[in-house]
C-alpha positions as CSV (number, residue, x, y, z in Angstrom):
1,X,27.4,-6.6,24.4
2,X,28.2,-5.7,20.9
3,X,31.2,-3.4,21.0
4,X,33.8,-5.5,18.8
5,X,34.0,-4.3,15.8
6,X,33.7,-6.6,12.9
7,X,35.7,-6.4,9.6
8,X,32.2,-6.1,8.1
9,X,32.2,-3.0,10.1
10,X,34.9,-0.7,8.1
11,X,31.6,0.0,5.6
12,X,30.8,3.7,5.3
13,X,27.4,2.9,5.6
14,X,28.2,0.8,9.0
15,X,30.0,3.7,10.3
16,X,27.0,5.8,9.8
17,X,25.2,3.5,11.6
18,X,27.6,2.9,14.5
19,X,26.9,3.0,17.9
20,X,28.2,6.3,19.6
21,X,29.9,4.3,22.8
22,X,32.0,0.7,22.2
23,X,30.3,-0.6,25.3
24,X,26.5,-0.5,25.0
25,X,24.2,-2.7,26.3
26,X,21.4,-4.5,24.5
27,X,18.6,-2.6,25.6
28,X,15.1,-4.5,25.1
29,X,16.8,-7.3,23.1
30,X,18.1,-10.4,24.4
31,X,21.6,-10.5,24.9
32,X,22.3,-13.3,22.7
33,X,21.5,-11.5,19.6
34,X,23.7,-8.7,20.1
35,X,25.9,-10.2,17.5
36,X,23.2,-9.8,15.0
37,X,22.6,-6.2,15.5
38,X,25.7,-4.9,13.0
39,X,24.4,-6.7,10.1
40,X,20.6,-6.4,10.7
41,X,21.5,-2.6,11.1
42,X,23.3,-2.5,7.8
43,X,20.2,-4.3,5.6
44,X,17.2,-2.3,7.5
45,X,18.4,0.9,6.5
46,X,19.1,-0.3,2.8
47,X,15.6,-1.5,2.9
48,X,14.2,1.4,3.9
49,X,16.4,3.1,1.6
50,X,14.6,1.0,-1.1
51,X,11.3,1.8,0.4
52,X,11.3,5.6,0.7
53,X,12.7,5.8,-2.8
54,X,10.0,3.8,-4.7
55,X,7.5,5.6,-2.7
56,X,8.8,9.1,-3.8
57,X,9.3,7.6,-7.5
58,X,5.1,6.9,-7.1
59,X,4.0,10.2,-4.8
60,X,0.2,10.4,-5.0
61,X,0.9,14.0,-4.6
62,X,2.9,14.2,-7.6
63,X,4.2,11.9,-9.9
64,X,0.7,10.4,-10.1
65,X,-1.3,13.4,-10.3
66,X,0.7,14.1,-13.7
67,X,0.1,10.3,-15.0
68,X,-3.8,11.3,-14.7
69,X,-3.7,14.2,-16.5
70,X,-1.3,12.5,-19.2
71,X,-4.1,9.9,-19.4
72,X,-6.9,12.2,-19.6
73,X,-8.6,10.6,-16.6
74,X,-11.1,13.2,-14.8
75,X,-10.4,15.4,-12.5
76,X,-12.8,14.3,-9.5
77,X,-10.8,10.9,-9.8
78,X,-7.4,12.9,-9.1
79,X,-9.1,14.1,-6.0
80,X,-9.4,10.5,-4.5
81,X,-5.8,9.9,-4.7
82,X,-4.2,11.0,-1.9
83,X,-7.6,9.9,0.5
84,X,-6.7,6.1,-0.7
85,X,-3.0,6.3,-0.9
86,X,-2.9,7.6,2.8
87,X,-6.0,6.1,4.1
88,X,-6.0,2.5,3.1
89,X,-3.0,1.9,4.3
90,X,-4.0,3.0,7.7
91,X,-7.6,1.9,8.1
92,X,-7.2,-2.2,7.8
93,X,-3.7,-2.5,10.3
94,X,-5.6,-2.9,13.5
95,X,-7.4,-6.2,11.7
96,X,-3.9,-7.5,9.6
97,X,-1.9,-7.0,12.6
98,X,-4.0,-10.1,14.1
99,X,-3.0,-12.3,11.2
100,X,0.5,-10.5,11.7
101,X,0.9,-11.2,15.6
102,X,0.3,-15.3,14.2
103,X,3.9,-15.6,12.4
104,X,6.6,-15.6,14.8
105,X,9.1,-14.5,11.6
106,X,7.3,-10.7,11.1
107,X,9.4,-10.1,8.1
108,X,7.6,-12.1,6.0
109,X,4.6,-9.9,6.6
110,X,6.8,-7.0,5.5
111,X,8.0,-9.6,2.3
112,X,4.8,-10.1,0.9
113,X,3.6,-6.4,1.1
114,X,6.8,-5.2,-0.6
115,X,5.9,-8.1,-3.3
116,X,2.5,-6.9,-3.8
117,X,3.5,-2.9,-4.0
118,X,6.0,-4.7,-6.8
119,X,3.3,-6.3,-8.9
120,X,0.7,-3.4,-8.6
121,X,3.0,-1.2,-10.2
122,X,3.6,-3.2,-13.0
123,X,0.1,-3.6,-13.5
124,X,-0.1,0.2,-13.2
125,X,2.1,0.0,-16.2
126,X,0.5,-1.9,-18.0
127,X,-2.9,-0.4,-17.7
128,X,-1.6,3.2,-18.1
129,X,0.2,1.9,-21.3
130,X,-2.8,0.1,-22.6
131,X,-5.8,2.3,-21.5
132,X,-6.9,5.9,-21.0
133,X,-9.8,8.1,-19.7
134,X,-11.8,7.2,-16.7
135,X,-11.1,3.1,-17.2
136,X,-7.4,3.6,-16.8
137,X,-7.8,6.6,-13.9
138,X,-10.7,3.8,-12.1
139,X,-8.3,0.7,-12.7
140,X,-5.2,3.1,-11.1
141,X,-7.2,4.1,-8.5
142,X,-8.3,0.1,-7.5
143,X,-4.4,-0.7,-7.9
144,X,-3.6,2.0,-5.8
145,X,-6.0,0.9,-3.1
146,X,-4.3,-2.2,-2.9
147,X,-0.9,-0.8,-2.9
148,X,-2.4,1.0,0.4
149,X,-3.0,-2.4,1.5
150,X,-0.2,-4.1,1.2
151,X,1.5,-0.9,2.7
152,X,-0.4,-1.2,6.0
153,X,0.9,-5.1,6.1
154,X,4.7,-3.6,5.9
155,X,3.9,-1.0,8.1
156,X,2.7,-2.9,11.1
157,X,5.8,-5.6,9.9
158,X,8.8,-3.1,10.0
159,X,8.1,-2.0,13.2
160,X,7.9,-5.2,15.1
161,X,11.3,-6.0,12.9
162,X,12.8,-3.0,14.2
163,X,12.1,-3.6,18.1
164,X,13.0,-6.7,17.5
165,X,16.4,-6.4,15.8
166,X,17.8,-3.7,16.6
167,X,18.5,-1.9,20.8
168,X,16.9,0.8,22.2
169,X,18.6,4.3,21.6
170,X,19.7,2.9,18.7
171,X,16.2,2.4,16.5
172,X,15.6,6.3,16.0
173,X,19.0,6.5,14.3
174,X,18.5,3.7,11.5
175,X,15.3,5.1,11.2
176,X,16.7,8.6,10.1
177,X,19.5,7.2,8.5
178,X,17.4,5.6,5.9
179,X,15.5,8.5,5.0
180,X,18.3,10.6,4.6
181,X,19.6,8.7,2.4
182,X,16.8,8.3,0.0
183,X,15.9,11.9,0.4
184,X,19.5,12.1,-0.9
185,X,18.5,9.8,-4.0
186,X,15.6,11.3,-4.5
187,X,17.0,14.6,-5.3
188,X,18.4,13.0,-8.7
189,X,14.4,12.0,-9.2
190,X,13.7,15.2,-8.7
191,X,15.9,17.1,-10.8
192,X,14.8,15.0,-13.5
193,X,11.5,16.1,-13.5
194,X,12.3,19.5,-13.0
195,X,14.4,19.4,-16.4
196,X,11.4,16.6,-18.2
197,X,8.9,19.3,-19.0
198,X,6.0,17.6,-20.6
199,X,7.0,13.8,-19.7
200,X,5.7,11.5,-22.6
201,X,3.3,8.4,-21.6
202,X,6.5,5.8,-21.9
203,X,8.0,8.3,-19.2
204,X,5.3,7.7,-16.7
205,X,5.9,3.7,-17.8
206,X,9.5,3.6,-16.8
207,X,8.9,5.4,-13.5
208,X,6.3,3.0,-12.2
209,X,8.7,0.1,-13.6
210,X,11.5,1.6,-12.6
211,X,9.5,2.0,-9.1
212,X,8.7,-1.6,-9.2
213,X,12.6,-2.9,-9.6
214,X,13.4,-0.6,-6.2
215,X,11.2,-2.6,-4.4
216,X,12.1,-5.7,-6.0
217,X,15.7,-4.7,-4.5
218,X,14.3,-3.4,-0.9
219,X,13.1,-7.5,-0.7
220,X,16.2,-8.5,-1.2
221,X,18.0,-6.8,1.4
222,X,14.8,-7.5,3.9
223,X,15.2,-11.6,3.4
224,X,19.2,-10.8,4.7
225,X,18.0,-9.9,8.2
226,X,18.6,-12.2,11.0
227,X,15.4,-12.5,13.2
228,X,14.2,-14.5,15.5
229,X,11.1,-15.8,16.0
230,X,8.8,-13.9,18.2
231,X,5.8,-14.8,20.2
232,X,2.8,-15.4,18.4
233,X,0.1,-15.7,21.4
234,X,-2.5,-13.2,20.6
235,X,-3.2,-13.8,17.0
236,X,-6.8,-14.0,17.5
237,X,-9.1,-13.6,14.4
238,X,-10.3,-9.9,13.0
239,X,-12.9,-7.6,14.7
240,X,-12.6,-9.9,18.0
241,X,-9.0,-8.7,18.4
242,X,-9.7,-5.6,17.0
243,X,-12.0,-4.7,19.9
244,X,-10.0,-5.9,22.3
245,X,-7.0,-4.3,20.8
246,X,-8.7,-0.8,21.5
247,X,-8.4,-1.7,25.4
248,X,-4.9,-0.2,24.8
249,X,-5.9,3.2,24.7
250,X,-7.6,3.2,28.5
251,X,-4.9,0.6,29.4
252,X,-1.9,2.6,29.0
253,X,-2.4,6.7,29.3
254,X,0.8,7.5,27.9
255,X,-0.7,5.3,24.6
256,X,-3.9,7.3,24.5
257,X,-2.2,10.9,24.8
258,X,0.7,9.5,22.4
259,X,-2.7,8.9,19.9
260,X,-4.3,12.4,20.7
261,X,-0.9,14.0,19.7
262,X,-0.3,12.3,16.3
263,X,-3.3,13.3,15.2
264,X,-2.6,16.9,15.6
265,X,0.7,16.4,14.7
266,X,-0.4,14.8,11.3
267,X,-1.7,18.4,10.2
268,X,2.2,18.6,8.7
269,X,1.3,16.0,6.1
270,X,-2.3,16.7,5.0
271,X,-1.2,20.8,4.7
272,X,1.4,20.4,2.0
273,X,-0.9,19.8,-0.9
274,X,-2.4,23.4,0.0
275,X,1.3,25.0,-0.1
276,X,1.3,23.5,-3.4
277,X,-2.2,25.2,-4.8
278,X,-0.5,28.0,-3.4
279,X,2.8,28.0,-5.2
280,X,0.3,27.7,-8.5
281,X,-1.8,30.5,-7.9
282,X,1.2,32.9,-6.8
283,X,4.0,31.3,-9.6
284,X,2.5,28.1,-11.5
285,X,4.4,26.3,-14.1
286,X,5.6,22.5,-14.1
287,X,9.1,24.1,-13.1
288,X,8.3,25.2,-9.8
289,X,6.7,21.9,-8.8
290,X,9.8,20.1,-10.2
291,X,11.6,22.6,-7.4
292,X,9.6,21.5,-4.4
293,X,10.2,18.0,-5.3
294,X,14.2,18.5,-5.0
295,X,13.3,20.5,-1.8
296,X,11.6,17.5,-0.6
297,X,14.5,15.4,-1.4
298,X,16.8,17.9,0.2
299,X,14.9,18.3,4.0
300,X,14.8,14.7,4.1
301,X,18.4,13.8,3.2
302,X,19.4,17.0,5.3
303,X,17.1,16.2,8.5
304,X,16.3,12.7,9.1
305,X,19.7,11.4,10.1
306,X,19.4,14.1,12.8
307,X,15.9,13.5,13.9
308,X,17.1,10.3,13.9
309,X,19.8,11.3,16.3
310,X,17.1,13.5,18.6
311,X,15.0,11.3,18.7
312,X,17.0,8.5,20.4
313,X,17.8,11.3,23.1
314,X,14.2,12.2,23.2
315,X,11.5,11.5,20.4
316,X,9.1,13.3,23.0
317,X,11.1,16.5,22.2
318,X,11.7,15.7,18.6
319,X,8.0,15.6,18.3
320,X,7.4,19.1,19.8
321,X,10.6,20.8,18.4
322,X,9.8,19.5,14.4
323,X,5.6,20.3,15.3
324,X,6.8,23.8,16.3
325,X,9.0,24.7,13.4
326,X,5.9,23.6,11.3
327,X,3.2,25.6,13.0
328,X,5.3,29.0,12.9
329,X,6.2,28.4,9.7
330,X,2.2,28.4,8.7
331,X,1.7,31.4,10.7
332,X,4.4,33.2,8.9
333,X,3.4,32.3,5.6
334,X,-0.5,33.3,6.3
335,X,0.9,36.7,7.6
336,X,3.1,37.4,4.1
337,X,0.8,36.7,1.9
338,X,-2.2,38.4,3.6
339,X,0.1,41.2,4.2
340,X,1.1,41.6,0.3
341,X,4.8,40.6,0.1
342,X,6.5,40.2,-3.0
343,X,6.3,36.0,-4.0
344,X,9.8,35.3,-5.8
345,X,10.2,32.1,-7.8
346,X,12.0,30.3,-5.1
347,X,9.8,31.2,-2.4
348,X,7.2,28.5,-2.0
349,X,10.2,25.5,-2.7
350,X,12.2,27.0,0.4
351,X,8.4,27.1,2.2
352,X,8.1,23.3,0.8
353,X,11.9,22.7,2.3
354,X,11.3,23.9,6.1
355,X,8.0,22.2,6.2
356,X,9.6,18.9,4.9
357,X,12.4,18.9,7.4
358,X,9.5,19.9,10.2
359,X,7.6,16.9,8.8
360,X,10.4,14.4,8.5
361,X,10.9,15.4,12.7
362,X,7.5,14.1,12.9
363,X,7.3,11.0,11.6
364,X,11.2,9.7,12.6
365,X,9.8,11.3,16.4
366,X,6.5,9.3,16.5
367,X,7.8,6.2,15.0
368,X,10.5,6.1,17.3
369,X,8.5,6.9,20.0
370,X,6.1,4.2,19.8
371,X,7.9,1.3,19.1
372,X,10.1,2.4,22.2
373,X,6.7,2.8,24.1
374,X,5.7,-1.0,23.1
375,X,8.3,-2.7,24.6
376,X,8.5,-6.6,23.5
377,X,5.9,-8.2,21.2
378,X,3.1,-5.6,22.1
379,X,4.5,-3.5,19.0
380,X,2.5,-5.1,17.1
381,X,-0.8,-4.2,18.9
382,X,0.3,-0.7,19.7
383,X,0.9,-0.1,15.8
384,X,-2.3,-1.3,14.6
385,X,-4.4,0.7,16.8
386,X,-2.5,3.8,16.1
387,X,-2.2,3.4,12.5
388,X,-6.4,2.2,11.9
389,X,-7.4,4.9,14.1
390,X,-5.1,7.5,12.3
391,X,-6.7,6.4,9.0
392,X,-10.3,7.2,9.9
393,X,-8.8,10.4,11.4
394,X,-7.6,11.3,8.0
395,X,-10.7,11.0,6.6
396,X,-12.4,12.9,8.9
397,X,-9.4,15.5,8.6
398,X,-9.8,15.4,5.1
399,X,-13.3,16.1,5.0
400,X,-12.4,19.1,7.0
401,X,-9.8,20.3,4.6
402,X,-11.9,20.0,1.9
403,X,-14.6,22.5,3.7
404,X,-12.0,25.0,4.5
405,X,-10.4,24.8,0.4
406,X,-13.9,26.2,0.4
407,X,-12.9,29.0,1.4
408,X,-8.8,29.4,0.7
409,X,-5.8,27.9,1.0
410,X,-4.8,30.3,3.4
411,X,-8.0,29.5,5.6
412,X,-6.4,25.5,5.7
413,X,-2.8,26.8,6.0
414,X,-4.1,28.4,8.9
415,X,-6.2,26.2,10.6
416,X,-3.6,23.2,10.5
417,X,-1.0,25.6,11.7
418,X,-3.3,26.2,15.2
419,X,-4.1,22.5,15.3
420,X,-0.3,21.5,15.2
421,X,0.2,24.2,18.0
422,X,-2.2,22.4,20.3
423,X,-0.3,18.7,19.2
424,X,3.0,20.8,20.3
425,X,1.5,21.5,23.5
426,X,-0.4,18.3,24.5
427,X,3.2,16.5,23.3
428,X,4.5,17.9,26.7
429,X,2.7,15.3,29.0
430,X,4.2,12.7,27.2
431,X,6.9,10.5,28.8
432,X,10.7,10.4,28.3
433,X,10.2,6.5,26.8
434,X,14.3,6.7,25.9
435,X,15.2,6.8,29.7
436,X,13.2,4.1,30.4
437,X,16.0,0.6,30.3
């Protein structure tokens, strides 16, 4: 039982963060550590806090896109970035969560990714303050890919921390809670670029530094969460495991379907770019980009904390309801523009808002979904088959994005919208995992 409240707990961060009922049970951690769960509440969400922040500071669809150009570096090595940003971080997890499953303290996984992110931007720095042309775009690109890296190692990390810390019914709302808050942050970031204009080279600098000293930050609220040391059977070496690991999807149906759906379901992500070619052929100008980057900010300080909320009710629901909201709102766009309306300057950043709080229902639904699916210290497993299988998905999605660009934006608008209807759809067989004690 964790009921009592604490005098740590008069915070107004703790009562975000607060349980709705003073009697709650433990669910799917041992009762012993109930006593942890205030604190580790408290230093996950700053971490994540920390996290979402630097990774909006460094947005491959973004921020970095406007270093390349500042740098001169070609345009067929812009292209790449968003491929290696999303993919490499995906691709290797079903292979690093062996070496993960072998350390029964998982936040040290999650501690040495965060310190590598750290050190790659400042090496980003450096090379973009030193260099130019295709040897600086080719070096960012490398340091990038290793960024993706080290992200995958603190993806499959957090999510084994989080089972393991914090109850069931409770995980969804940390999880939203964090985002919300740097979405709130991140509005600042965002009105500062709005307002920069042309951002000189040492602007770029301090932003990747600047980036750098978040994470630095996000460490040191990581190393203040009590956990305990987990089972580390099952930490087999590389392709082995990984094969075996893939047993999972015939294993467990609900797995397999939950797979099927996120990959529909990712169509949310991999459309916004398109939006964004859109909002340049109807408005252009670095203004209206610095508009859809406060619109990010906005949905995901406005949404997540109540995604979060759903999705401890039902992340099965969350998943549909946010997948929904995205599809129509890609079938209502494709039917404006094809129809003629007039495009007014704040159109495609309120088009960039509803799709960001659609998106940010994805992500805090699926993550909350599977690490309640993955009860114990099978999280680990579960995430790195979902996450390597996901990122040779994207590829393939990618590849498919890229043939449709052939033809439009519209065309890709479109097409994701129909695939996320069929995600919405498939999402009903899923099960309730909330209910399930």
């Amino acid at each position: 039982m964790f009921g009592t409240k604490s005098k740590q707990d008069n915070s107004w961060l703790a009562g975000l963060t607060a349980p709705d009922e003073d009697a709650r049970i433990c669910k799917d951690i041992p009762d012993n550590e109930c006593h942890q769960v205030v604190g580790n509440r408290r230093w996950l969400i700053l971490a994540q806090l920390a996290t979402a922040l630097a990774e909006l500071m460094v947005n491959a669809k973004t921020v970095l896109p406007w270093l390349f150009q500042a740098l001169g570096a070609p345009v067929w090595l812009i292209g790449w970035l968003v491929p290696i940003r999303e993919s490499g971080s995906m691709l290797p997890q079903l292979f690093l969560g062996a070496y993960v499953r072998k350390m029964p303290l998982r936040k040290r996984a999650w501690l040495w990714g965060a310190g590598l992110q750290a050190g790659c931007l400042v090496l980003m720095a450096v090379t973009a303050w030193i260099w130019s042309g295709w040897l600086a775009g080719v070096l960012l690109l490398l340091l990038l890919a290793l960024m993706s890296l080290s992200r995958g190692l603190c993806s499959i990390a957090s999510k084994d921390v989080l089972g393991k810390t914090i109850p069931k019914k409770e995980r969804g709302k940390v999880t939203g809670t964090g985002a919300s808050l740097a979405g709130g942050v991140g509005l600042v970031f965002g009105l500062l670029l709005s307002v920069a204009g042309d951002l000189p080279l040492w602007g770029y600098v301090a932003i990747l530094l600047a980036a750098a000293l978040v994470w630095v930050l996000g460490m040191l609220c990581y190393t203040r969460i009590a956990e305990q040391p987990g089972a580390t059977d099952g930490g087999v070496n590389g392709w082995q495991h990984a094969l075996g690991s893939l047993k999972l999807i015939r294993q467990d149906p609900a797995f397999g379907r939950f797979l099927l759906v996120r990959t529909l379901l990712m169509s949310t992500a991999l459309v916004t770019p398109y939006y964004v070619l859109l909002a340049q052929q109807y408005n252009g100008g670095i203004h209206i980009l610095g508009g859809m980057v406060i619109a990010q900010g906005l949905a995901q300080f406005a949404s997540s904390w109540f995604w979060g909320k759903l999705a401890d009710v039902s992340s099965q629901r969350v998943m549909q309801l946010a997948g929904l909201i995205a599809a129509l709102l890609g079938l209502g766009v494709c039917l404006y523009l094809m129809l003629g309306g007039p495009v007014p300057a704040g159109y495609f950043a309120l088009v960039i808002f509803v799709l960001s709080v659609a998106h940010a229902g994805v992500r805090v639904g699926r993550k909350t979904f599977l690490v309640d699916l993955a009860g114990g210290d099978k999280r680990t497993d579960y995430v790195a088959v979902s996450n390597t299988l996901m990122g040779l998905l994207l590829l393939l999605a990618g590849a498919l994005s890229m043939l449709l660009g052939l033809l439009s934006s519209l065309a890709v608008v479109l097409v994701f919208s129909l695939l996320t209807f069929i995600g919405v759809w498939l999402a009903q067989g899923l099960p309730n995992v909330q209910d399930n004690s």
